[in-house]
C-alpha positions as CSV (number, residue, x, y, z in Angstrom):
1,X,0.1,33.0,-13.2
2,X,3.3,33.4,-11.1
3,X,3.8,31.0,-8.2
4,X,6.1,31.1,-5.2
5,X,5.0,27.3,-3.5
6,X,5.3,24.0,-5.3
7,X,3.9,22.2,-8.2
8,X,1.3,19.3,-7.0
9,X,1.1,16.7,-9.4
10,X,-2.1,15.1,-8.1
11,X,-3.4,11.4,-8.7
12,X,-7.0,10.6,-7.2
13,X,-10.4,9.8,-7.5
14,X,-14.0,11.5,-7.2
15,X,-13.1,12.5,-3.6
16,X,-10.9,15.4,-5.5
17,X,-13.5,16.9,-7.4
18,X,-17.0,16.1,-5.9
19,X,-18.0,18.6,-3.9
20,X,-21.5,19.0,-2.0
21,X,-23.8,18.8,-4.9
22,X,-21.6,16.7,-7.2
23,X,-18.5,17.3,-10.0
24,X,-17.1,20.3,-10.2
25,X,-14.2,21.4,-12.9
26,X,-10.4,20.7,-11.8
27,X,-9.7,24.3,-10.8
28,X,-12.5,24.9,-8.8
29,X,-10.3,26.8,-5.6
30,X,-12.7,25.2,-3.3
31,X,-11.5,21.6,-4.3
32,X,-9.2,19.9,-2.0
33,X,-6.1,19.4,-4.5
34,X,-6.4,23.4,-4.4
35,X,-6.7,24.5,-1.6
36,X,-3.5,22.8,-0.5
37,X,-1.8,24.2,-3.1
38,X,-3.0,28.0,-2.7
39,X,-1.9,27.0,0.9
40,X,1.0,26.2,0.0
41,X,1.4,29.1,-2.2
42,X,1.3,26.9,-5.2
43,X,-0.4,25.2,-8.2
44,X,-2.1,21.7,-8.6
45,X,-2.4,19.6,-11.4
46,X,-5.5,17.2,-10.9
47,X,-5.5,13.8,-12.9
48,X,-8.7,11.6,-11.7
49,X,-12.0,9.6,-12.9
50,X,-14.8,8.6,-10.7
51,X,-14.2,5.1,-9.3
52,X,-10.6,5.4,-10.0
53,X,-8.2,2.8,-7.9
54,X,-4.9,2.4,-6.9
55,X,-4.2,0.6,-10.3
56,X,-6.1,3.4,-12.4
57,X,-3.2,5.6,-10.9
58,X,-0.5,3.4,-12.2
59,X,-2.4,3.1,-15.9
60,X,-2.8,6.8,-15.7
61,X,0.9,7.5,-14.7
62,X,2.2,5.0,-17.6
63,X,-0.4,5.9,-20.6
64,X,-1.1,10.1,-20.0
65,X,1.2,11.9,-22.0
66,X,0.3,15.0,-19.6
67,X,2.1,13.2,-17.0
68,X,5.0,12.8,-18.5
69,X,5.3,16.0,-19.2
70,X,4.6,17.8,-16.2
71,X,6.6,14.9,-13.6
72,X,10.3,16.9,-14.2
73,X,8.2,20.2,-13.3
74,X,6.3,18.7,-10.2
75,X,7.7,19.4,-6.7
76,X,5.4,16.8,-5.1
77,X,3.4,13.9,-6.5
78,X,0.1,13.3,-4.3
79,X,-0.8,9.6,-4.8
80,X,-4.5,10.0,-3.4
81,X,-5.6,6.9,-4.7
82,X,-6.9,3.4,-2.9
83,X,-10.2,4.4,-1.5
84,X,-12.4,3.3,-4.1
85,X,-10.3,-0.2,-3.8
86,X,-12.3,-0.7,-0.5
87,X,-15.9,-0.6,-1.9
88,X,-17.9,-3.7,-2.2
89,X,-18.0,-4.7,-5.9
90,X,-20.7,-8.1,-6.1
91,X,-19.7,-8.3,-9.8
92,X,-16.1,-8.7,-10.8
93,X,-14.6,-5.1,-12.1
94,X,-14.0,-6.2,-15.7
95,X,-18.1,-7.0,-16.2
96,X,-19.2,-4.1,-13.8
97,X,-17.5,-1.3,-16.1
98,X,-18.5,-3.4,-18.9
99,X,-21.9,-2.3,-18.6
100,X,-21.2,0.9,-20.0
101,X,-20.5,-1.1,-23.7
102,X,-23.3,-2.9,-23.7
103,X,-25.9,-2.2,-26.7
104,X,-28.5,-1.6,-27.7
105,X,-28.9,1.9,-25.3
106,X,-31.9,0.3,-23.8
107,X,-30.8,-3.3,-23.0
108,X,-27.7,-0.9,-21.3
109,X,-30.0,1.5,-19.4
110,X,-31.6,-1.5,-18.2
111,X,-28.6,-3.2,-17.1
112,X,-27.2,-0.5,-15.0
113,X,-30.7,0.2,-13.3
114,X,-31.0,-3.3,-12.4
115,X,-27.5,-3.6,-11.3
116,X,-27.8,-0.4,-9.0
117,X,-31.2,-1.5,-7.4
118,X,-29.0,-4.9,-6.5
119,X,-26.0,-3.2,-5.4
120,X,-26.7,-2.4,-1.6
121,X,-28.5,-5.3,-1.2
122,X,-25.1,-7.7,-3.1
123,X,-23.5,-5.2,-0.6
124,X,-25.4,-6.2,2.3
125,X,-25.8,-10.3,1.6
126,X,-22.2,-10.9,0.4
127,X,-21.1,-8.6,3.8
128,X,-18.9,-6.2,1.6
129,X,-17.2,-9.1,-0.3
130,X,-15.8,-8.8,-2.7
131,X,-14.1,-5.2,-2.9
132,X,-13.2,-3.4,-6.2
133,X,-9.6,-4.0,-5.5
134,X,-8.0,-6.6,-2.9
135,X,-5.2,-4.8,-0.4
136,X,-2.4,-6.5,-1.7
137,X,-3.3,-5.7,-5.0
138,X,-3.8,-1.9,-4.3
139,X,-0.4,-1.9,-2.0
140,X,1.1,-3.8,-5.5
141,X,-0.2,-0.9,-7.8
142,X,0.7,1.8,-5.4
143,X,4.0,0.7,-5.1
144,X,5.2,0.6,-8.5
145,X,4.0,4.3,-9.2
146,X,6.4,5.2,-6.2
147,X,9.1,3.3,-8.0
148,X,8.6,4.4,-10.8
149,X,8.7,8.4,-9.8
150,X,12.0,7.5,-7.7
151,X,13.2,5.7,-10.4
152,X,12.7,9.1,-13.1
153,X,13.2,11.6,-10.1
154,X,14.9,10.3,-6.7
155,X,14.4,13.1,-4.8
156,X,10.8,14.0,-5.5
157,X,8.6,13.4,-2.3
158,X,5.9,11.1,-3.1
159,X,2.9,11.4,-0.3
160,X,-0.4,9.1,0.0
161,X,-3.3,8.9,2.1
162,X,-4.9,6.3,4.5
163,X,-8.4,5.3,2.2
164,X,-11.4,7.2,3.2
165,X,-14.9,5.9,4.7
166,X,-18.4,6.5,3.8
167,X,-21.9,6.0,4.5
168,X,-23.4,5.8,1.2
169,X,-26.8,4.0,0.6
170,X,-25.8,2.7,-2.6
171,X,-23.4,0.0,-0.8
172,X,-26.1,0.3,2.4
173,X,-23.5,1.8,4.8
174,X,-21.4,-1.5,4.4
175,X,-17.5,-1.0,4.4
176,X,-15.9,-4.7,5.5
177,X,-13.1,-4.2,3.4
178,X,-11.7,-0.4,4.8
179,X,-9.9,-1.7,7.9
180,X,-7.4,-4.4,5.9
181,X,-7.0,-2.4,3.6
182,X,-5.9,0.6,5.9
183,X,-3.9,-2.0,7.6
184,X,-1.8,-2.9,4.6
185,X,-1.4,0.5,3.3
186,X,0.0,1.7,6.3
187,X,2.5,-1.1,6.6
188,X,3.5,-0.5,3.1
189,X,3.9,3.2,3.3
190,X,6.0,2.9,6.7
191,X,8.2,0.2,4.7
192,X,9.1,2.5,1.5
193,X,8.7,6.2,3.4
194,X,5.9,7.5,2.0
195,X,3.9,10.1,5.0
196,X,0.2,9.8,4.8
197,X,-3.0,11.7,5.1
198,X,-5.6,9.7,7.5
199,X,-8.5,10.6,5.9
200,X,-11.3,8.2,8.0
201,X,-9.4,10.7,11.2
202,X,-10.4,13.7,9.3
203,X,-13.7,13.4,7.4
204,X,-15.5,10.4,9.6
205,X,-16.7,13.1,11.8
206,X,-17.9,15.4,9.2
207,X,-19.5,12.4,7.5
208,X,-21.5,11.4,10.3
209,X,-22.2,15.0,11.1
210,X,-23.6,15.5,7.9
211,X,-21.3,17.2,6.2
212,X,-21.5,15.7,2.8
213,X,-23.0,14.8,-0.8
214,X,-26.3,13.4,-0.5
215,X,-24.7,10.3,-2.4
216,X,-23.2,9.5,1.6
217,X,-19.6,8.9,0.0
218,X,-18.1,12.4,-1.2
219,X,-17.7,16.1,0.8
220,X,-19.0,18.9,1.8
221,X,-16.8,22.3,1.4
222,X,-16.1,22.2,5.0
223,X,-14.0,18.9,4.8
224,X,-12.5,19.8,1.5
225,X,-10.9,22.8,3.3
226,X,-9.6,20.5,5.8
227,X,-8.0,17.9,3.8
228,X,-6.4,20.2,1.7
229,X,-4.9,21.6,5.1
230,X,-3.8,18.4,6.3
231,X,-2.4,17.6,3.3
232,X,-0.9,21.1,2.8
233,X,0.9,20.5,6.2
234,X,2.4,17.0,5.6
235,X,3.8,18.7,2.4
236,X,5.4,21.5,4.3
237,X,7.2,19.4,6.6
238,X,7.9,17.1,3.8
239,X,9.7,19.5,1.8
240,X,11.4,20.8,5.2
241,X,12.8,17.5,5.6
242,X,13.5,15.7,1.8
């Protein structure tokens, strides 16, 4: 397919392919990463996992092989990671994703059902504390993938996001740890120039309103479309101005 815009290379989460009902495949046109880029009269190459952090960015953009080989081709990298960093995690990461090794099957079905029955209520007595990845932390794993793509390709803009909100049941609504972390990404991202997407600005509303997976944490179509114009704007003056 022939292409006039530029080439996203696109790091995120669930956020970037859950829509209203749940996951949808990478090219879906409805899918925020895409509709920028048809906005922008362009492509979008989407690498993401469900519960991905600001340091599953960096592993992904040392260790995939399809990174490497699309970063000379890309005309923007979209660093949409950090908002799963801000989520109450009662169990430290390493054992909570260890669940899925555990055997026999049942002992593990168990083990996650449990867990998941416990989570809002962790989420609730321990008042959000601890999160899935502290804000210096995140700020330290965002900023090495931006040194590392200026150190390959000076030139290439890199652009982020402020991390979004929810109101999911499974963490009962809580979300202590969104404002520091917010606080510290902005002041990073001022210090090294990288614009941002506020996403709590654009999808609180639409959250509240309804607009959303059941789950309470990802989107409806409605605010897909509208983050892929916000960020389809802060690329176009981006570019204007690199």
């Amino acid at each position: 397919m022939s292409r006039t815009g530029p080439r996203l290379l696109v790091m995120a989460d669930s956020l970037a392919f859950h829509g209203p009902t749940g996951p949808c495949p990478a090219d879906d046109p409805r899918l925020w990463p895409n509709v920028a880029a048809a906005r922008l009269g362009g492509t979008a190459e989407l690498f993401a996992g469900l519960g991905w952090t600001a340091r599953d960015g960096w592993w992904a953009l040392t260790r995939d092989p399809r990174i490497w080989a699309l970063l000379p081709e890309a005309d923007v990298v979209v660093l949409a990671v950090g908002s799963m960093d801000t989520l109450p995690s009662p169990l430290p990461t390493a054992l909570r994703e260890g669940i899925r090794y555990l055997r026999p099957d049942p002992l593990r079905s168990w083990v996650r059902r449990a867990y998941l029955a416990a989570q809002p209520h962790l989420a609730r007595l321990l008042r959000g504390r601890p999160v899935a990845l502290p804000p210096k932390t995140s700020v330290r794993y965002l900023n090495r993938c931006v040194r590392s793509v200026r150190l390959l390709r000076p030139d290439l803009p890199v652009v982020g996001i402020v991390p979004s909100v929810h109101r999911a049941p499974a963490y009962a609504g809580v979300h202590t740890g969104h404002a520091p972390a917010c606080a510290a990404i902005r002041s990073w991202a001022s210090r090294v120039d990288i614009p941002l997407v506020d996403l709590p600005a654009l999808v609180g509303p639409g959250l509240a309103a309804g607009d959303t997976n059941p789950d309470g944490m990802h989107w409806g179509w409605h605010l897909h479309a509208e983050v892929g114009q916000a960020f389809a704007d802060l690329i176009t003056h981006r570019l204007q101005h690199a």
